[in-house]
N, C-alpha and C positions, 0 to 999 in steps of 0.2 A: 653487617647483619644480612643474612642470605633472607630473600621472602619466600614465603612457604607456595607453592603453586595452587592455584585451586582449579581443580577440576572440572567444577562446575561454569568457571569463566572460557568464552569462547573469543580469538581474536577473526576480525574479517579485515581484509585485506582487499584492496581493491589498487591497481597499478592502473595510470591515467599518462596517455599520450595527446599534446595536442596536433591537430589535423590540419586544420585549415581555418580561420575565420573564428568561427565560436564552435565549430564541431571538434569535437575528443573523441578518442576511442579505450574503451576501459577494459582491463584483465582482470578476470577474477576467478580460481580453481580450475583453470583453462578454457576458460571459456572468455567471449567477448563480445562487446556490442558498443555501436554508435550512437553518442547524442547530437544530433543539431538541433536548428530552431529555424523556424521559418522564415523565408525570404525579409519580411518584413522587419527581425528582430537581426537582418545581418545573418543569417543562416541560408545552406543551402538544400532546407527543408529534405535531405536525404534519410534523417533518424527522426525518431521521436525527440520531445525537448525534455528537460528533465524532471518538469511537474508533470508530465506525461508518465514517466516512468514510474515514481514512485505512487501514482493514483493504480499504476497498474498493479506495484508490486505491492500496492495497500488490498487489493483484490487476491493476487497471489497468498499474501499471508491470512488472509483472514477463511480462504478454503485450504491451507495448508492447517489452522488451529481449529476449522469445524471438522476436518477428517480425523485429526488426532481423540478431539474430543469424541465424536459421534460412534468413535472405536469403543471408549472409555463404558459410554453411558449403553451401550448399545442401540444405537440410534441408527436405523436403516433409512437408506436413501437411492432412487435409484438414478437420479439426475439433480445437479442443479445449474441454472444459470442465474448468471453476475452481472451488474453491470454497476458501475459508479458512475457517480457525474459530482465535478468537482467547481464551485465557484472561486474565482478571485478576482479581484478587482487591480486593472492593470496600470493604477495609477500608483501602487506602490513599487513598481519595478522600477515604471517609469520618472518616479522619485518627485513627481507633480502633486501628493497629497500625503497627508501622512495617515498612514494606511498600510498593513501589513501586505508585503508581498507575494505570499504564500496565501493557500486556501483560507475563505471566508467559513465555506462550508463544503461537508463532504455527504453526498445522499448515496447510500447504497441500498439497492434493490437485489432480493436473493429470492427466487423461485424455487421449492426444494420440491423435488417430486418423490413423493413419500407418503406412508398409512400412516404415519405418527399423529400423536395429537398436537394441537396449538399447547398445548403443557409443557410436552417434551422438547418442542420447539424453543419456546422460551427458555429453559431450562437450558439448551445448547447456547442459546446466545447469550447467557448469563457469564457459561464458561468463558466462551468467546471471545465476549468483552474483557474480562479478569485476562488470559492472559494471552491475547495476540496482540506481541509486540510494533506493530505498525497502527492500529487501532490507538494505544496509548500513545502511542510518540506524538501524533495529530494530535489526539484528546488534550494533550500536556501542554500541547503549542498551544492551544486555545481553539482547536480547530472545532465547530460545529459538526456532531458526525451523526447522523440519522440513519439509522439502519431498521430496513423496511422489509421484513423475512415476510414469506407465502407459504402456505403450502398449495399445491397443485395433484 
């Protein structure tokens, strides 16, 4: 039975060399980047670690789904700044409690420098929420995620 391909499914591929100790080095559409972990975890603190990375690219996607959206709705803006700040509690890695070892909780702070109302504002982060795919994946984990829009 042949399967029918769909379209709309996308595959990501990511190639993983290891380096040294706990650091790896990853390919992905030719591009590449380092993980370590700090001295203390056995790393030689050279990369980010890899809750590092994905707090980042949970910022990455969620201004990659407000440019898409803010296109949509017409929603002008002429700056914004990010910042996340992500808890966990490090006695689940360290396997001393039982306790997830991933994010407790994740706060994001978004500054949008814009004439829009607090309406439209809301109204983006409505979309927002619905469909950036890093936002859900947390949310789904069980992740705590506070999102704390401005305007300025």
């Amino acid at each position: 039975m042949k399967i029918k391909e769909n379209i709309h499914i996308r595959s990501i591929e990511v190639n993983t060399e290891w380096k040294k100790k706990v650091q790896t080095e990853h390919f992905v559409r030719g591009f590449q980047f380092l993980i370590d972990e700090p001295h203390k975890l056995g790393g030689d603190n050279e990369a980010p670690t890899p809750l590092e990375y994905v707090l980042g690219s949970f910022n990455g996607c969620v201004l990659v789904v407000i440019d898409l959206a803010a296109k949509e709705l017409g929603f002008q803006y002429d700056n914004i700044e990010i910042t996340s700040n992500a808890l966990i509690d490090r006695r689940g890695l360290a396997g001393t409690a039982d306790v997830s070892p991933y994010y407790q909780s994740v706060e994001n702070n978004i500054v949008f420098y814009t004439s829009e109302s607090d309406e439209r504002l809301q109204e983006l982060k409505e979309i927002v929420i619905k469909r950036c795919p890093l936002y859900n994946l947390l949310k789904n984990a069980g992740v705590a995620i506070h999102l704390n829009w401005t305007i300025q």
